[in-house]
MIDOMAR-389142 format. One record per residue: x, y, z of N, C-alpha, C, O in turn; residue number from 1. Coordinates in steps of 0.001 Angstrom, whole numbers, plus 500000, padded with zeros to 6 digits. Layout:
MIDOMAR-389142
n.east,n.north,n.up,ca.east,ca.north,ca.up,c.east,c.north,c.up,o.east,o.north,o.up,k
X,Y,Z,X,Y,Z,X,Y,Z,X,Y,Z,NUM $
...
end
This chain:
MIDOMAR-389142
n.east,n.north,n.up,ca.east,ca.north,ca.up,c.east,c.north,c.up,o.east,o.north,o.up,k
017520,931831,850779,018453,932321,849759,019751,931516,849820,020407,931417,850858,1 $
020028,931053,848879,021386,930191,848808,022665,931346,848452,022692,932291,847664,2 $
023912,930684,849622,024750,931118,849194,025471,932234,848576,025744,933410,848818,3 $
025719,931062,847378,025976,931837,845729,024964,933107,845589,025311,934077,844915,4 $
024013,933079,846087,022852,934102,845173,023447,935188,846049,023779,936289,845610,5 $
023582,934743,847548,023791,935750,848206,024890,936654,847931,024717,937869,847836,6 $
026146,936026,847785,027170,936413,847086,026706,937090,845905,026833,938285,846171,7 $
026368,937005,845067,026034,937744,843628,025447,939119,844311,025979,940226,844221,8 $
024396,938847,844918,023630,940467,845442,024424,940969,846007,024415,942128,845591,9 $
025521,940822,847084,026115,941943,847874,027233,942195,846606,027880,943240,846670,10 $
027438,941441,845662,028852,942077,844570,028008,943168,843847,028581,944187,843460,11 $
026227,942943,843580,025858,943728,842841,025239,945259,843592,024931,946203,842865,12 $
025130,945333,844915,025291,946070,845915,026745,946910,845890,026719,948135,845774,13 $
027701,946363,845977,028639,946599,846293,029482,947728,845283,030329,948596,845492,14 $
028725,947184,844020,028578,947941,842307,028076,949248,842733,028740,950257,842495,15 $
027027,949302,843305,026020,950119,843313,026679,951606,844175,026390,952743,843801,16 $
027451,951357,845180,028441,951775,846070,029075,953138,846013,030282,953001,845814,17 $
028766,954246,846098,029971,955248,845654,031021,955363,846522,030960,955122,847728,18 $
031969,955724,845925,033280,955487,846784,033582,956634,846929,033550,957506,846060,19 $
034164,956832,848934,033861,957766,849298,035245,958617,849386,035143,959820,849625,20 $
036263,958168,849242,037427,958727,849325,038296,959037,848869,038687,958357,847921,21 $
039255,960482,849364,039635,961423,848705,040954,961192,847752,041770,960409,848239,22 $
041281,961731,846512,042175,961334,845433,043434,961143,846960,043121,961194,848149,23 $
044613,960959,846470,045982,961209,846973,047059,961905,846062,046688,962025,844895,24 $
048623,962509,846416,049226,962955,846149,049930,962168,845659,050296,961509,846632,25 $
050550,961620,844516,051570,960107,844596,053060,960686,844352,053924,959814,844266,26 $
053556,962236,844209,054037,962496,844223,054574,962510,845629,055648,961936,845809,27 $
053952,963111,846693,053800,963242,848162,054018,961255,848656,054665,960765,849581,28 $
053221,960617,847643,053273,958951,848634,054721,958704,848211,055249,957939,849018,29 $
055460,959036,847342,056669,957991,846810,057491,958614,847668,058644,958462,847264,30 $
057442,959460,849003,058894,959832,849929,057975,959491,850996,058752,959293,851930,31 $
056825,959304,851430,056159,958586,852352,056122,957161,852369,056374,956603,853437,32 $
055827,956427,851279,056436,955159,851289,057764,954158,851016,057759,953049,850482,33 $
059205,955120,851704,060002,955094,851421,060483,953717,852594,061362,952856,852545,34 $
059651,953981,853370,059985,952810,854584,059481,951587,854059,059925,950479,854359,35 $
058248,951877,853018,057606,950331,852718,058417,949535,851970,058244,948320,852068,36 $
059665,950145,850900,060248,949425,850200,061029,948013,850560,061396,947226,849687,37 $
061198,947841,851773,062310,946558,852238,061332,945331,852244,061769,944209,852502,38 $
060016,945545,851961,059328,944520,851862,058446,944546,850538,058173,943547,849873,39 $
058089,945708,850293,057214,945939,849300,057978,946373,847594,057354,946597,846557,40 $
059417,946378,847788,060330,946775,846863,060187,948572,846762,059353,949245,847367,41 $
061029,948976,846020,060932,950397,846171,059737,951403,844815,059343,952567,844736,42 $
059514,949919,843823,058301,950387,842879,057064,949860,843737,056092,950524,843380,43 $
056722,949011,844647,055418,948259,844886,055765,946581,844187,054750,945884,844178,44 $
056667,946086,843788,056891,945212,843099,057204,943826,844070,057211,942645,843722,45 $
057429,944354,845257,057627,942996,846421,058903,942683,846185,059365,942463,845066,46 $
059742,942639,847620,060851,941932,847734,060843,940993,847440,061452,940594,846447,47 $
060261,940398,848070,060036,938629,848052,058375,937617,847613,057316,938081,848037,48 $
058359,936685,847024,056826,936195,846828,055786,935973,847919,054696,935447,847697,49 $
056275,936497,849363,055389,936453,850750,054924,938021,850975,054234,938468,851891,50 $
055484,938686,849913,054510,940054,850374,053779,940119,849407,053768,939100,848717,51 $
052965,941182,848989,051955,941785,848028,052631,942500,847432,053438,943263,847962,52 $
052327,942337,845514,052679,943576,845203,051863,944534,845045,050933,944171,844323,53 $
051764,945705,845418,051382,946497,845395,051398,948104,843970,050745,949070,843573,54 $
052417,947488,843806,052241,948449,842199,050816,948212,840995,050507,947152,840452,55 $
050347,949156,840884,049285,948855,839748,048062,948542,840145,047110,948281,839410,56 $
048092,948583,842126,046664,948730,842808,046103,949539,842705,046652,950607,842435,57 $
044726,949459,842863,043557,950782,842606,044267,951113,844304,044445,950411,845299,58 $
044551,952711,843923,044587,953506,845394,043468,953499,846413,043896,953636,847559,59 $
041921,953356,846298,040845,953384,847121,041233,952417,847773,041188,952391,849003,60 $
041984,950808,846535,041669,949408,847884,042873,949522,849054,042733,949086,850197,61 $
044637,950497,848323,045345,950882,848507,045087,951254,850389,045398,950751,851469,62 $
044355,952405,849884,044232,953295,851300,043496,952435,852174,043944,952283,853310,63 $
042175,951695,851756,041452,950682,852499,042199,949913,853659,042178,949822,854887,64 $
042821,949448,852643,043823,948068,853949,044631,948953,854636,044855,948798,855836,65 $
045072,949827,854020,046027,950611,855860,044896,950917,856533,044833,950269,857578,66 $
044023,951604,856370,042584,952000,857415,043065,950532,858196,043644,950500,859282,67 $
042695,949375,857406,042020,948523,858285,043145,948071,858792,042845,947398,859778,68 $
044320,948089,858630,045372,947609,859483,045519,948593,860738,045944,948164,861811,69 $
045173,949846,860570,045668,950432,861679,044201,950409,862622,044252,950729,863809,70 $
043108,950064,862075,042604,949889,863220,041938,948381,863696,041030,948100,864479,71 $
042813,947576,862862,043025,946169,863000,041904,945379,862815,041538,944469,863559,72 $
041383,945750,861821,040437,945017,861202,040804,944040,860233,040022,943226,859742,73 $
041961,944139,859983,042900,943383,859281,044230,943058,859882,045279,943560,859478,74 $
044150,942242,860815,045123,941941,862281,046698,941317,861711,047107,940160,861809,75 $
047224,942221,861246,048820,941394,861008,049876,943034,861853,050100,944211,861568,76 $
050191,942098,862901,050778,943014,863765,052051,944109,863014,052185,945233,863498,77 $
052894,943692,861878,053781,943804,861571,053166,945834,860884,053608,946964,861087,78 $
052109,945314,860152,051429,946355,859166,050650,947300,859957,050589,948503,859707,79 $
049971,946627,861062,049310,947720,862101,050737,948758,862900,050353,949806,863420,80 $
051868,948537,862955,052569,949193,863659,053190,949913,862616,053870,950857,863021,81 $
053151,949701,861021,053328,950432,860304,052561,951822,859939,053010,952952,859750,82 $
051193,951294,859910,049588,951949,859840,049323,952703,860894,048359,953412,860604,83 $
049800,952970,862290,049988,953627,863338,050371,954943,863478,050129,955436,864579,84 $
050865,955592,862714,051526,956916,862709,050970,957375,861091,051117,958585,860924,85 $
050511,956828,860166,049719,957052,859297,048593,958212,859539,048075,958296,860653,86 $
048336,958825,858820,047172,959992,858721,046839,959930,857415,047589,959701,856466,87 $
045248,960224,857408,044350,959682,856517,044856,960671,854983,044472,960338,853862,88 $
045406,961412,855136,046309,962195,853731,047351,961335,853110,047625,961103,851933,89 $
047990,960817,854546,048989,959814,854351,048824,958426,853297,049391,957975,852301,90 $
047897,958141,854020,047116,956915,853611,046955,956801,852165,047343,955938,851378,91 $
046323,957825,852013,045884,958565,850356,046816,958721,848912,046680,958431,847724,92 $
047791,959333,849745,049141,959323,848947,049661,958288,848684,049668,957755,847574,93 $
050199,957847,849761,050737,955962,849207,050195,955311,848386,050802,954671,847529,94 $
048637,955371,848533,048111,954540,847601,048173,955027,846259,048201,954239,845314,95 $
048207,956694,846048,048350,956859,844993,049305,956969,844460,049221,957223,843258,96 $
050630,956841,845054,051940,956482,844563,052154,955016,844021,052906,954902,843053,97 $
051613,953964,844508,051618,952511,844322,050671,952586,843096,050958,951979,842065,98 $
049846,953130,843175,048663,952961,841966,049411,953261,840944,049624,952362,840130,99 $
049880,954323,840769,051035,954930,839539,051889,954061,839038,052457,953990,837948,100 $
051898,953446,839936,053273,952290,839472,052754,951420,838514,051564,951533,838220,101 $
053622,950350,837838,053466,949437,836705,054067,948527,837575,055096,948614,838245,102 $
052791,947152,837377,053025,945844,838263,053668,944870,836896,053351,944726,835716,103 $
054626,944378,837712,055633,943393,836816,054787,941931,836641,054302,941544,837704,104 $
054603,941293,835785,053851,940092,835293,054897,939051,835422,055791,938820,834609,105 $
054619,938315,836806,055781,936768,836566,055552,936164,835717,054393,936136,835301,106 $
056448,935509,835172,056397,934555,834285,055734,932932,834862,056552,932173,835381,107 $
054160,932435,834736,054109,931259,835279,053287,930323,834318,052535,930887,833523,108 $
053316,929703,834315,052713,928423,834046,051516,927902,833787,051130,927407,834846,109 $
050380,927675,832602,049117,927739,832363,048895,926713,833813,049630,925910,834389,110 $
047469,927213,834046,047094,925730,834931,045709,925618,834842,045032,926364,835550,111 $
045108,924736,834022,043776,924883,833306,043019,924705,834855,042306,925670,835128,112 $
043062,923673,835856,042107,923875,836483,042087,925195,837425,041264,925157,838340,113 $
042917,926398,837312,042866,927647,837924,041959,928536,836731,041077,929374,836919,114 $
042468,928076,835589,041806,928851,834207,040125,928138,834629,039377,928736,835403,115 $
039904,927372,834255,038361,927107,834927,037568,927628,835730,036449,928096,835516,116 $
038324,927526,836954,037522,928169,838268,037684,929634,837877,036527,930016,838052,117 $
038244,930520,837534,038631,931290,837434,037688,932640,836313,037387,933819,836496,118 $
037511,931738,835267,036766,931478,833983,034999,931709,834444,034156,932605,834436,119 $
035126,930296,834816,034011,929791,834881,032901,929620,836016,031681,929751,835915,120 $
034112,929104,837747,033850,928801,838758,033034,927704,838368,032908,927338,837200,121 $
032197,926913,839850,031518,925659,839929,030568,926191,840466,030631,926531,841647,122 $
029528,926372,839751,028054,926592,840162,027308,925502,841002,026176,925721,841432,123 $
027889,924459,841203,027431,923153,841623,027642,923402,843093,026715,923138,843858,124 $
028705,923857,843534,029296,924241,845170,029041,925413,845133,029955,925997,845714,125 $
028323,926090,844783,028885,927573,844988,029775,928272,845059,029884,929027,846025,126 $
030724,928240,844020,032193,928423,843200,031834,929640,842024,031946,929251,840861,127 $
031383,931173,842235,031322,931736,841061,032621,931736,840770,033630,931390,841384,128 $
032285,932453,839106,033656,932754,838499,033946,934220,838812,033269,935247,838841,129 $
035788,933768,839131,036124,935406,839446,036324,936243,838934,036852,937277,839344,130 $
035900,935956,837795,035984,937391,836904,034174,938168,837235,033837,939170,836604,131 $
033715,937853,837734,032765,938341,838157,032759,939913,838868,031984,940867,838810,132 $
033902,939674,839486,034238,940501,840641,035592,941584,840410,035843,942670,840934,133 $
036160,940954,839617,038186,940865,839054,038249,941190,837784,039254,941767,837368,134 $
037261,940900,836992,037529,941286,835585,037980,940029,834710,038491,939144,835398,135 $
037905,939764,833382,038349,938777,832831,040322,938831,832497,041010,937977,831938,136 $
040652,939882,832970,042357,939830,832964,043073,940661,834162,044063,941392,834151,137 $
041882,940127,835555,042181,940201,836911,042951,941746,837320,043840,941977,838139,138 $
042073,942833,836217,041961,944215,836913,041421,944762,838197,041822,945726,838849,139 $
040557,944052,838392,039616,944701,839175,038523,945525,839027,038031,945746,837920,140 $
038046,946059,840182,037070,947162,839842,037109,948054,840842,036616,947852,841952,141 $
037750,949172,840463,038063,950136,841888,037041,950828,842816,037089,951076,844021,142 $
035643,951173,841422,034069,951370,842013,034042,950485,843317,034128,950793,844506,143 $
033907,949399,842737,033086,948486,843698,033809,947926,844771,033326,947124,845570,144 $
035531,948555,844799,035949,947595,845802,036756,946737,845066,037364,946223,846005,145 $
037083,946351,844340,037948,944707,843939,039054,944748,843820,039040,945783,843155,146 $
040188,944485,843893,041679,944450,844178,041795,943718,842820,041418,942618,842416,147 $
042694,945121,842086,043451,944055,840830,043980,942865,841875,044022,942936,843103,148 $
044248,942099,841288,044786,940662,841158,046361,940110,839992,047289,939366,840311,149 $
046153,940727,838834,046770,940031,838009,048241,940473,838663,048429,941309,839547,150 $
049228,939658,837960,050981,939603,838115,051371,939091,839448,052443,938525,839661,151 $
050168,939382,840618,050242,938932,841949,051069,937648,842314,050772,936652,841655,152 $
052134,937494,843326,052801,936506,843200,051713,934987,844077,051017,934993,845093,153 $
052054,933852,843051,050843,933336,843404,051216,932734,844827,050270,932223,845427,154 $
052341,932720,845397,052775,932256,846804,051600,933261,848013,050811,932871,848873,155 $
052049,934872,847459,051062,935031,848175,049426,935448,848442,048927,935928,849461,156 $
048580,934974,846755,047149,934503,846484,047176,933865,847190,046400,934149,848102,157 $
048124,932366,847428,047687,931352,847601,047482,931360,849663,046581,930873,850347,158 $
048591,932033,850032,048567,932504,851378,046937,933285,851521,046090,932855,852304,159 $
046737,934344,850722,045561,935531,850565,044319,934488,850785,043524,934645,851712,160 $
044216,933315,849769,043086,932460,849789,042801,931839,851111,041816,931955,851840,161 $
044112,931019,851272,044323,930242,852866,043042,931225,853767,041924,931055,854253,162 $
044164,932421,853579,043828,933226,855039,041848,933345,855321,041165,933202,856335,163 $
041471,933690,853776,040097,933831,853730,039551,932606,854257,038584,932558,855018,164 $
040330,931428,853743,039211,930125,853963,039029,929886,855305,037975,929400,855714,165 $
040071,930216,856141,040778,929771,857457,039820,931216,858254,039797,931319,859480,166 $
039353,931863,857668,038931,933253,858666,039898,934191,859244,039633,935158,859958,167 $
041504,933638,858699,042074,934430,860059,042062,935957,858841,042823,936739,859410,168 $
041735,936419,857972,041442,937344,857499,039738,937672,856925,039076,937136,856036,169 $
039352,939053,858109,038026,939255,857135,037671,940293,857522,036875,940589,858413,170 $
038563,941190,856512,038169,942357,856460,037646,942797,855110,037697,943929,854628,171 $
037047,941509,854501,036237,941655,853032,034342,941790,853173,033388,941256,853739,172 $
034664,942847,852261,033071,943282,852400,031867,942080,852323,031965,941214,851453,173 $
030894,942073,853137,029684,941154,853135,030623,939739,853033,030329,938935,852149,174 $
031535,939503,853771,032218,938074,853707,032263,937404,852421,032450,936198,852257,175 $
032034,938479,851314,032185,937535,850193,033641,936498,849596,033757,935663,848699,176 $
034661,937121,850705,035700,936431,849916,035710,934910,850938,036090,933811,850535,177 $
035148,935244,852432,035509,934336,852841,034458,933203,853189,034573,932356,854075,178 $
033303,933386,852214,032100,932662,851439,032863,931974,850307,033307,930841,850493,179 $
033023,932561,849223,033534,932069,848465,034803,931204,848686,034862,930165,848028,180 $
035733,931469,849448,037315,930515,849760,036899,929577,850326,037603,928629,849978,181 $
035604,929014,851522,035215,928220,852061,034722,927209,851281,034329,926217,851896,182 $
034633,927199,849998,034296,925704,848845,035469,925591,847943,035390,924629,847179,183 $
036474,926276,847837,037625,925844,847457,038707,924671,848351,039247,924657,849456,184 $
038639,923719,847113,039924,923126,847754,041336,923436,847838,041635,924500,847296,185 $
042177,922863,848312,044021,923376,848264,044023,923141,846666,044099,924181,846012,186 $
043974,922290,846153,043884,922248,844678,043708,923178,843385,044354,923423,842366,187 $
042160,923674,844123,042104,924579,843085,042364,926307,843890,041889,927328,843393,188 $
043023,926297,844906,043374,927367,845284,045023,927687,845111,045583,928783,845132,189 $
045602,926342,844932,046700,926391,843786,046585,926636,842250,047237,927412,841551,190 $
045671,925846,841935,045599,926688,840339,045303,927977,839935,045802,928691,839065,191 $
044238,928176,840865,043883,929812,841109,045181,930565,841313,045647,931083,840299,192 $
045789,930702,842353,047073,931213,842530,048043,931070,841335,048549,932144,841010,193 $
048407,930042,840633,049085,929959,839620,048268,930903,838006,048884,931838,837493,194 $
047185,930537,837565,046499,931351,837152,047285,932567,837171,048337,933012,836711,195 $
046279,932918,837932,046213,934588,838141,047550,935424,838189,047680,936613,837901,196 $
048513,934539,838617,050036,935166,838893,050376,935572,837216,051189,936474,837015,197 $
049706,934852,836004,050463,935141,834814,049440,935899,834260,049779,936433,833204,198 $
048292,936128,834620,047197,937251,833933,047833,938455,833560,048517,939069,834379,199 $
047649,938916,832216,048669,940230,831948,047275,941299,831094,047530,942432,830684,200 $
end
């Protein structure tokens, strides 16, 4: 089985998936995530282009990554000591406070070879297209797992991609992200990043 194919079955697996966890309070997350704001801004909107924004995330992928930060399946020391005193209600809420939110769309720059891969991917390397997974205006799919994407600052896609290609992040289901980042070049993991930062 090549690859790519493999990739396609665990996304269409992954579809198949019911998701197991419980709504949140977002009324309850917006005075619980009052500490996240100095990095994450006080909507989910990001201080700076090295964090995530987090406004306008599906709450399931929301709550996901604190799980996995606090039990470091997703190893960035800074977020595990955040994720530490967290309780799984906790967890819940935040995300559904961030989900509530409206993610701000930077203003960037067409970049056809990100629109391509993006579009289209390279079937030749085993490059699907990410709308496969993301949607064609980088919503996501909260069923299956997929992290909106769009407005995302592309400084840190482009970090997000790194990390996949490099392994030092993999806490993505059936390694599909860090299958897929492993045939990208810096090139088109800049256009990608640029891309996607203006998807509205």
């Amino acid at each position: 089985m090549t690859r790519i194919l493999w990739v396609l079955l665990s996304a269409a697996a992954a579809l198949a998936a019911p998701v197991a966890l419980g709504a949140g309070d977002p009324t309850e997350g917006k005075q619980k995530a009052e500490s996240c704001g100095g990095c994450h801004g006080p909507d989910g909107n990001g201080a700076a282009p090295i964090f995530p924004k987090l406004a306008g995330q599906h709450a399931s992928y929301l709550t996901k990554q604190l799980h996995d930060f606090k039990t470091e399946k997703r190893p960035e020391p800074t977020m595990t000591a955040m994720a530490l005193a967290l309780s799984d209600d906790d967890m819940a809420d935040i995300g559904a406070f961030y989900a509530a939110q409206a993610v701000q769309v930077e203003a960037a720059q067409e970049n056809e070879l990100g629109r391509t891969i993006y579009r289209a991917g390279d079937p030749q390397r085993g490059v699907p297209a990410c709308t496969g997974c993301h949607g064609p205006e980088a919503k996501g799919n909260e069923p299956a797992g997929y992290p909106a994407l769009r407005g995302q600052y592309a400084a840190y896609l482009s970090k997000t991609l790194h990390d996949f290609k490099g392994k030092a992040r993999y806490n993505d289901t059936n390694e599909m992200m860090r299958v897929v980042a492993a045939h990208l070049t810096d090139e088109e993991i800049t256009g990608l990043s640029e891309y996607i930062a203006g998807l509205r």
